[in-house]
C-alpha positions in Angstrom: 1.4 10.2 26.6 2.9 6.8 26.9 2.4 4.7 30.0 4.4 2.1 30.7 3.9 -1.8 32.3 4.8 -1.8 36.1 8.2 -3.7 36.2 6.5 -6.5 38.8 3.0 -6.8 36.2 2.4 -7.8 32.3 -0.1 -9.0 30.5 1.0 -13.1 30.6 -2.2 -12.9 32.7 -4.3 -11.4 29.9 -6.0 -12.9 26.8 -7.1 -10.3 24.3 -10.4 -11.5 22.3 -11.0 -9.8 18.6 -14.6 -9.5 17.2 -13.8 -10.3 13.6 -17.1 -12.2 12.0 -19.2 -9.3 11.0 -19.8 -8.7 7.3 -20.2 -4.8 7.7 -24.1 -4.6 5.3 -22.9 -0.7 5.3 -19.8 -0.8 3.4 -22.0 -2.3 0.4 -19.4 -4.9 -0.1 -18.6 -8.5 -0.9 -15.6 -7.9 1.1 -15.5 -8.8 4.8 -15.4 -5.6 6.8 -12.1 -6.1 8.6 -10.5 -7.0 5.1 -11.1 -3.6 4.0 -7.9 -1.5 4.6 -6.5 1.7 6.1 -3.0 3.1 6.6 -1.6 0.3 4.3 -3.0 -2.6 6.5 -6.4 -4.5 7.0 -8.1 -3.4 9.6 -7.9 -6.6 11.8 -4.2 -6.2 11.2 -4.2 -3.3 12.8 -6.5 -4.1 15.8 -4.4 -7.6 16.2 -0.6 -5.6 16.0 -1.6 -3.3 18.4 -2.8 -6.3 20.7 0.5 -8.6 20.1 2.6 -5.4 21.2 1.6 -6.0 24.4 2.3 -9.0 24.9 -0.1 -10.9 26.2 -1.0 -14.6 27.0 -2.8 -15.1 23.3 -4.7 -13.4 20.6 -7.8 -14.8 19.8 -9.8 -13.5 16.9 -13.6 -14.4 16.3 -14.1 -14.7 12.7 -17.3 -15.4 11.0 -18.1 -13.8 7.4 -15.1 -15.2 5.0 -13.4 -17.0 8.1 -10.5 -18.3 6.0 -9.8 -15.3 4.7 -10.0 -13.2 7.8 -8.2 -16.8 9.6 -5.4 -16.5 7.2 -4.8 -12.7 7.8 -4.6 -13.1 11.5 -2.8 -16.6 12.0 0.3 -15.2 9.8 0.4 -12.4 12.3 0.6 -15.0 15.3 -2.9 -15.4 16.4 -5.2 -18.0 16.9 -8.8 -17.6 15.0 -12.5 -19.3 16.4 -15.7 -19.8 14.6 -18.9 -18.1 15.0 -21.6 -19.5 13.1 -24.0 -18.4 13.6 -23.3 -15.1 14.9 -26.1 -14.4 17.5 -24.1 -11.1 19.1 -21.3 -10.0 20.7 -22.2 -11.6 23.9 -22.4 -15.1 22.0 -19.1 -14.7 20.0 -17.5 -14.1 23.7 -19.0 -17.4 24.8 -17.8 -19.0 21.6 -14.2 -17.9 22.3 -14.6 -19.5 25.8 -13.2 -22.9 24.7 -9.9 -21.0 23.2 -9.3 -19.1 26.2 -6.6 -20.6 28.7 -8.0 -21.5 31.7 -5.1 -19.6 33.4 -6.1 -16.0 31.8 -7.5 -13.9 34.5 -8.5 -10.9 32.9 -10.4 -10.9 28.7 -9.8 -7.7 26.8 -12.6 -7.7 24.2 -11.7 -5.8 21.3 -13.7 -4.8 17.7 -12.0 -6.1 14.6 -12.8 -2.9 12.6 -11.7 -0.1 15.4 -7.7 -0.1 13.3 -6.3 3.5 14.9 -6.7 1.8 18.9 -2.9 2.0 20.3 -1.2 -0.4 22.3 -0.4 2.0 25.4 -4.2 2.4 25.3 -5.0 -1.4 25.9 -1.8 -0.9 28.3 -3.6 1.9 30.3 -7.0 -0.1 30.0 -5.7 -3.2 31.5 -3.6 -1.0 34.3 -6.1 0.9 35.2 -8.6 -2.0 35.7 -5.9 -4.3 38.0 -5.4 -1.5 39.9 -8.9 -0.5 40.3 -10.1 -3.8 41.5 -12.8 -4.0 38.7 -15.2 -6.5 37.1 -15.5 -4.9 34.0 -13.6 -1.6 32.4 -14.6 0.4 29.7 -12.6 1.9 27.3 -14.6 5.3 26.7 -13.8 8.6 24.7 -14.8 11.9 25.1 -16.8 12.9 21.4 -17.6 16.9 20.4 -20.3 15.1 18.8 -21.3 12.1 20.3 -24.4 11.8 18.1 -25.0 7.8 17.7 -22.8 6.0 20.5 -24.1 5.2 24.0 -23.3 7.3 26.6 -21.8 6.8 29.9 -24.0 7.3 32.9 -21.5 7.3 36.2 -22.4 6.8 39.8 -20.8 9.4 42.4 -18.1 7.8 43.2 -16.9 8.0 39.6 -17.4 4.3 38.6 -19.8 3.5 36.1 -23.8 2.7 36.3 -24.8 2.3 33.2 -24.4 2.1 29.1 -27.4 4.2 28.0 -28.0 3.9 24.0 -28.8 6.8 22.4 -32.2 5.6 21.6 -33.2 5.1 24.9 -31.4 8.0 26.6 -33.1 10.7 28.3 -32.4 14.4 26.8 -30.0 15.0 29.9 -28.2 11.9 29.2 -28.0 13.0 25.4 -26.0 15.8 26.2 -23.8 13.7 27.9 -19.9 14.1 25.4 -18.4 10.4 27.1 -19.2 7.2 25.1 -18.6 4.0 24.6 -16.1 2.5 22.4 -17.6 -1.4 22.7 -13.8 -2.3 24.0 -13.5 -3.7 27.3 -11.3 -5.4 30.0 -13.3 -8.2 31.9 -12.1 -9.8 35.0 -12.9 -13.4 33.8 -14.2 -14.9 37.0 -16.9 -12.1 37.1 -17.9 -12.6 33.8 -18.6 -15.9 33.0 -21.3 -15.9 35.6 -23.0 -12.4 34.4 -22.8 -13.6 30.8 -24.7 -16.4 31.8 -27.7 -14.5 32.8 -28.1 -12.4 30.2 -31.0 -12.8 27.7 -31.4 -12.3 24.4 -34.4 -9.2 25.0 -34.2 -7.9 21.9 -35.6 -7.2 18.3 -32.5 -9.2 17.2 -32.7 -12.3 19.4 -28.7 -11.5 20.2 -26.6 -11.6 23.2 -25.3 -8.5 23.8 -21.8 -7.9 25.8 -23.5 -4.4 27.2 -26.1 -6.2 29.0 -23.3 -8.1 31.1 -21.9 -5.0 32.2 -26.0 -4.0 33.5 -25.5 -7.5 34.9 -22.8 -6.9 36.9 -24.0 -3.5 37.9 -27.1 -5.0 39.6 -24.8 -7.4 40.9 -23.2 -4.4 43.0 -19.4 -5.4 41.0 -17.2 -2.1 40.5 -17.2 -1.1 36.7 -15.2 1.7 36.1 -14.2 3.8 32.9 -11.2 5.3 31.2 -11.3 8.0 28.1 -8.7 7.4 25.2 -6.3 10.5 25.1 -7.1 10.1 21.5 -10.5 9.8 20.5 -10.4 8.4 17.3 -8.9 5.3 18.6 -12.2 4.2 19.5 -13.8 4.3 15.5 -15.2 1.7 13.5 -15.0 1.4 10.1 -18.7 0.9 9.1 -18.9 2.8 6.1 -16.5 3.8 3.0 -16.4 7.3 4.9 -15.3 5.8 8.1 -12.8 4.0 6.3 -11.5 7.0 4.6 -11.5 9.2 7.6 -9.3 6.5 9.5 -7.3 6.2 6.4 -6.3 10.2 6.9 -6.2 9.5 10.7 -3.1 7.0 9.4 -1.4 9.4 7.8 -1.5 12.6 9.4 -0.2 10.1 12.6 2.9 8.7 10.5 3.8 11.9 9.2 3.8 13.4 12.7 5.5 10.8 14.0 8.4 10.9 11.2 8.5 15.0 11.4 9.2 14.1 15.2 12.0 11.9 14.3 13.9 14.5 12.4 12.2 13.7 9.0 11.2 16.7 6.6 8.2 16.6 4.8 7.1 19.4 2.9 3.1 19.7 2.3 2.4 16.3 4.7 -1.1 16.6 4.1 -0.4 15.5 0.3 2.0 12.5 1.2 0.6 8.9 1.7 2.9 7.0 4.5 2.1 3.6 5.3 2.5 2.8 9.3 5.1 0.0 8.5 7.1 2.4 6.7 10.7 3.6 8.6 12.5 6.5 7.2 15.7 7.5 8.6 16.9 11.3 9.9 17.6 14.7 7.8 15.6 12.9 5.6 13.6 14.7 2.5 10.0 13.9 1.7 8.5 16.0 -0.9 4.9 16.7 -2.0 2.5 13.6 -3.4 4.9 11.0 -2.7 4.0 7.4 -1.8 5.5 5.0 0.9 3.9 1.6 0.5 4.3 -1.2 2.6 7.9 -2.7 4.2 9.5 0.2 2.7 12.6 1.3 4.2 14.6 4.9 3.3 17.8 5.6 5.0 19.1 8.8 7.1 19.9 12.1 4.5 17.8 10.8 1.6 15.6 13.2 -0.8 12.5 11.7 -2.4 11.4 14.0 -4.8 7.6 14.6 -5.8 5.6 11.8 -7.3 7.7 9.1 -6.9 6.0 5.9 -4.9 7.7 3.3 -3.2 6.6 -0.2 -2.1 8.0 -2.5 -0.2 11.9 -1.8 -0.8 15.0 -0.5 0.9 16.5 3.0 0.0 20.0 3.5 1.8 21.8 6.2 3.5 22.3 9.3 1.3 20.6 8.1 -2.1 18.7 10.8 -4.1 14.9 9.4 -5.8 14.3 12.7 -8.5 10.3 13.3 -9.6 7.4 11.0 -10.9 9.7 6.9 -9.9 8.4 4.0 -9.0 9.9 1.3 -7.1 8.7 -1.6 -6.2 10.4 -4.7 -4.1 14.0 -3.3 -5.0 16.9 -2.0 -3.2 19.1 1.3 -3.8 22.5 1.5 -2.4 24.0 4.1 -0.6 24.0 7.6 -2.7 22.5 5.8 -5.7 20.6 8.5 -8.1 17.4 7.5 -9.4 15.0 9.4 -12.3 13.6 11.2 -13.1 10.4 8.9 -14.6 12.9 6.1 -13.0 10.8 2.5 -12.9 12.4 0.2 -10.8 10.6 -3.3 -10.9 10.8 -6.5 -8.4 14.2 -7.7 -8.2 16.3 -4.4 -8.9 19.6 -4.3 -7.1 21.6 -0.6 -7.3 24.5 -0.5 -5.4 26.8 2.3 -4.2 26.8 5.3 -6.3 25.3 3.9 -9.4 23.3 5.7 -11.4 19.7 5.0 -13.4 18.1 8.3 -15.4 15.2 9.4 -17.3 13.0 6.3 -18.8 15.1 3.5 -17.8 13.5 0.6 -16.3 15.7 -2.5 -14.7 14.3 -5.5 -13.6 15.8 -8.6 -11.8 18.8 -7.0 -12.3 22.3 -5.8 -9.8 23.7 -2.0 -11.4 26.7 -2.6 -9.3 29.0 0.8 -8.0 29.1 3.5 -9.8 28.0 2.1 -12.9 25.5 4.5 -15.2 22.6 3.9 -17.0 21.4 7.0 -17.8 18.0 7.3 -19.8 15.9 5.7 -22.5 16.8 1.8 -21.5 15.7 -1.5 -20.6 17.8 -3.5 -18.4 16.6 -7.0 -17.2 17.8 -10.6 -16.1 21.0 -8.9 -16.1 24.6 -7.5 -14.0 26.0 -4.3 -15.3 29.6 -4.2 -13.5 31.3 -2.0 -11.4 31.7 1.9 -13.3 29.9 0.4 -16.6 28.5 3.0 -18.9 25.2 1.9 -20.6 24.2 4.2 -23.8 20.7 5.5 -24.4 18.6 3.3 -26.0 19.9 0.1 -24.9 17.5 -3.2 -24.4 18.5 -6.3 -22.8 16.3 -9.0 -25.1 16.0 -11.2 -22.2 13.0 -13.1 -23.5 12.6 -15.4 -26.2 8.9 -15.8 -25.9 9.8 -19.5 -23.3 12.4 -18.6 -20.8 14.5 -15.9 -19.1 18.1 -16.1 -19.9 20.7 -13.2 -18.7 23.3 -10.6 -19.7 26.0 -10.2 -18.2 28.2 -6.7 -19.0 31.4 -6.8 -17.2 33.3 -3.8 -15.1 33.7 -0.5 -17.0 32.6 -1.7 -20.5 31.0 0.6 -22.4 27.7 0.2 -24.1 26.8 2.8 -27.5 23.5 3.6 -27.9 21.0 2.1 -29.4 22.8 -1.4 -28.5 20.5 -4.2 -28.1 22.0 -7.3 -26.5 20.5 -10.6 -27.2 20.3 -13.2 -23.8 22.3 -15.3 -23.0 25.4 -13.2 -23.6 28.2 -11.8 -22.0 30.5 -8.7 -22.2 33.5 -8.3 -20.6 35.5 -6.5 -18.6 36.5 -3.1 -20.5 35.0 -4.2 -24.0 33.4 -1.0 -26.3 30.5 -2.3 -28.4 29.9 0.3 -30.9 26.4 2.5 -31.4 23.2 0.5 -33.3 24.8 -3.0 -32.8 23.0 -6.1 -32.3 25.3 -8.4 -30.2 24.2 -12.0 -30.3 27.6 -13.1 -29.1 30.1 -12.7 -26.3 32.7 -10.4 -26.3 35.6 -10.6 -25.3 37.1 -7.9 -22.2 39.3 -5.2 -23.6 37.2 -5.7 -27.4 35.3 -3.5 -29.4 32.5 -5.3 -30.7 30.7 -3.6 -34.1 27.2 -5.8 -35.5 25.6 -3.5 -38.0 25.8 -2.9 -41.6 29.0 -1.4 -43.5 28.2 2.9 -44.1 28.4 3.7 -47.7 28.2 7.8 -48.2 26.5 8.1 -52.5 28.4 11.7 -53.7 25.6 13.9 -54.7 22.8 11.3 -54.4 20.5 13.1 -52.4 20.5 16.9 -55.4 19.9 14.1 -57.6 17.3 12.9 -55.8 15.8 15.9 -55.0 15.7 17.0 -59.0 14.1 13.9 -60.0 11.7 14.6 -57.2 10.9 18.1 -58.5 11.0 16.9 -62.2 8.0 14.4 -61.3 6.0 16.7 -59.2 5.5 19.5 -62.8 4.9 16.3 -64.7 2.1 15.4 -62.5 0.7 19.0 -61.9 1.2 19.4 -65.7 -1.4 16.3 -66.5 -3.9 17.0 -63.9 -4.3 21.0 -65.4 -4.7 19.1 -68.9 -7.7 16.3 -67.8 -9.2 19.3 -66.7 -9.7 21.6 -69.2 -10.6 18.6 -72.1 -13.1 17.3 -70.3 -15.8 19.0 -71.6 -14.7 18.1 -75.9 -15.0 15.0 -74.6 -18.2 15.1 -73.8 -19.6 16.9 -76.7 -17.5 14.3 -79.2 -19.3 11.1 -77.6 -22.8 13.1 -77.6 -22.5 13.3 -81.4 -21.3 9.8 -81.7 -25.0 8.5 -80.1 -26.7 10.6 -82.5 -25.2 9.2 -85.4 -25.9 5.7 -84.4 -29.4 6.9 -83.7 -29.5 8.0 -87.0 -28.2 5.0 -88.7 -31.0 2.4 -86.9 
């Protein structure tokens, strides 16, 4: 269910604070935790998307453990990074952030870094539902089948909150208890400031804790109050390489819901990996094991056939993908047919009704309308005009082991098999150039163009050969059955030929 922002309230009010410095020990990694990704994206791009949709005053992320790295993630995205260090707790990383706060916010949304499936009409129903409650403090909570590990929420009569009880120190009652805590939060800011600054750091850990200024403000008789996810697995973190695949297949049973919705077919969803940036257009058709990486865009009435994957390119209205391509930064036109065992590489440009086959690879390259290049061929640097015809076989040599340099084959010319074409050339309009040439120069439109050597057809050379053939293979059977059977005279001949010389010493 979607809720939408009163017409008279948005969140210009509202900053929304990311926890981003942990180093997550668990994921036994030298990668920061919110680097790690899920559903095609970090996980802090995830958590800071979902906080930009909203639109609120800023984003400010915390980073701590490979701050650049996390900083430079999060600043492309249009947020504004602070650093902890040393991290003392999530209590002291909200009093680090206090600097980078405007002073006109009135209300903090405190969210974890590593929680990537939280939506942005939750943080919308969070932030509603504490303005209109009147609240110090809101908790976004979630209602677990197994709530084994989290801290529960204890609640007062009146349904607002009176306490965070950790599983270690709950009572068996309050173990049984299915509502937890998610560590996200909506803080009215002039209520927290002054509870943060009484809590102490009481624990094994030495930390400030943002839980204790919730028990703060309880004593201090301020209403907290709670609201569950509709979802519950918006509220997980991504602590271990488990987690991480369990969000990962939280992504994409999501996307492929979400596209089913739309009027996409997908056959066997469980099997197809859909990125959440991806867009795919009506009456389109996803078969089994394919991939959908990135910025990728596919078009209304499309068929992507098993296998193929697809990165970060743009496949247009009607065009058919057939089994086991790969794609990657390119764009197909409109009805363009591509495969089987297709490899498109960064650059590719097919346009309207063109055609690449079996084992053909282009790179850097425009295959403009209804030209063909149907299998078995290497295309790069290169335009191949308008209803061109490229034979099997075909290489554009576009490298000379320094610099690129292109080919340029003009509208309908028509290229034999087995042609290789040596950069920089050019072949124009309407030109033939026969099977097995080498073409090192341009041709001319209209031409036939012929670079290989003159046939010449022997009469009868190849009974001859095979005679001689035969001849030599009895003369050399003939010889080894000899060797064999004088072998032993030969022996007996040099035996008597010691003895004598014996004899004459």
């Amino acid at each position: 269910m979607k809720f939408a922002m009163p017409a008279s309230k948005n969140a210009r009010d509202t900053v929304i604070l990311v926890l981003a410095a942990g180093k997550g020990t668990r994921l036994r990694s030298n990668v920061a935790k919110v680097l790690h990704r899920a559903g095609g994206l970090t996980l802090v791009e995830h958590v800071v998307r979902a906080a930009l949709a909203i639109k609120p005053a800023e984003v400010v992320v915390v980073v701590g453990h490979q701050s650049e790295n996390v900083a430079a993630v999060v600043e492309a995205l249009g947020a504004k990074s602070v650093l902890q260090n040393p991290q003392h707790g999530t209590g002291h990383a909200v009093l680090v952030a206090r600097r980078s706060i405007r002073k006109s916010a009135k209300y903090l949304l405190v969210v974890p870094g590593d929680a990537p499936l939280l939506r942005p009409e939750t943080l919308r129903r969070l932030l509603d539902t504490h303005r209109s409650g009147n609240a110090a403090a809101t908790i976004l909570t979630a209602k677990l089948a197994d709530p084994t590990g989290y801290g529960r929420i204890v609640f007062k009569q009146d349904s607002t909150v009176a306490a965070i009880v950790e599983q270690s120190a709950a009572s068996p009652e309050q173990r049984a208890l299915n509502e937890v805590n998610s560590s996200i939060y909506c803080f009215t800011l002039a209520k927290l400031w002054p509870s943060l600054a009484r809590v102490k750091p009481d624990n094994a850990h030495k930390e400030l804790y943002l839980t204790d200024a919730i028990s703060v403000l309880n004593e201090a008789r301020e209403r907290v109050l709670a609201v569950a996810a509709d979802q519950p697995d918006e509220i997980w973190g991504c602590n271990t390489r488990t987690h991480l695949a369990d969000a990962d297949r939280s992504f994409r049973q999501r996307k492929a819901q979400q596209l089913m919705d739309s009027g996409v077919t997908i056959y066997l969803p469980e099997t197809v990996i859909i990125d959440s940036t991806v867009t795919v257009g009506q009456d389109t058709v996803i078969e089994p094991n394919v991939q959908l990486l990135g910025a990728t865009k596919i078009g209304a009435g499309c068929v992507i056939r098993t296998g193929t994957v697809i990165s970060n390119s743009t496949v247009a209205d009607g065009a058919q993908i057939e089994p086991h391509c790969v794609i990657t930064d390119s764009r197909v036109g409109p009805e363009a047919q591509i495969g089987p065992f297709a490899r498109l590489r960064p650059g590719a440009d097919l346009r309207k009704s063109s055609k690449v086959g079996n084992f053909v690879e282009i790179k850097k390259s425009v295959v403009h309308e209804g030209a063909k290049v149907p299998h078995l061929t290497y295309i790069g640097d290169a335009s191949v005009g308008a209803k061109a015809n490229i034979g099997a076989g075909t290489i554009t040599c576009n490298y000379d082991g320094y610099g690129k340099f292109p080919t340029v084959i003009g509208k309908r010319a028509f290229i034999g098999s087995d042609t290789t074409l040596v950069a920089p050339v050019r072949i124009g309009d309407g030109a033939y150039v026969a099977a097995g040439s080498t073409i090192t120069e341009n041709v001319p439109a209209d031409s036939l163009a012929i670079a290989r050597g003159r046939q010449a057809n022997k009469k009868d050379w190849a009974s001859a050969k095979r005679a001689e053939m035969e001849r030599l293979h009895r003369g050399h059977s003939a010889h080894a059955s000899h060797s064999s059977r004088g072998s032993k005279p030969h022996k007996r001949k040099a035996s008597k030929r010691r003895a004598k010389s014996r004899s004459r010493r």
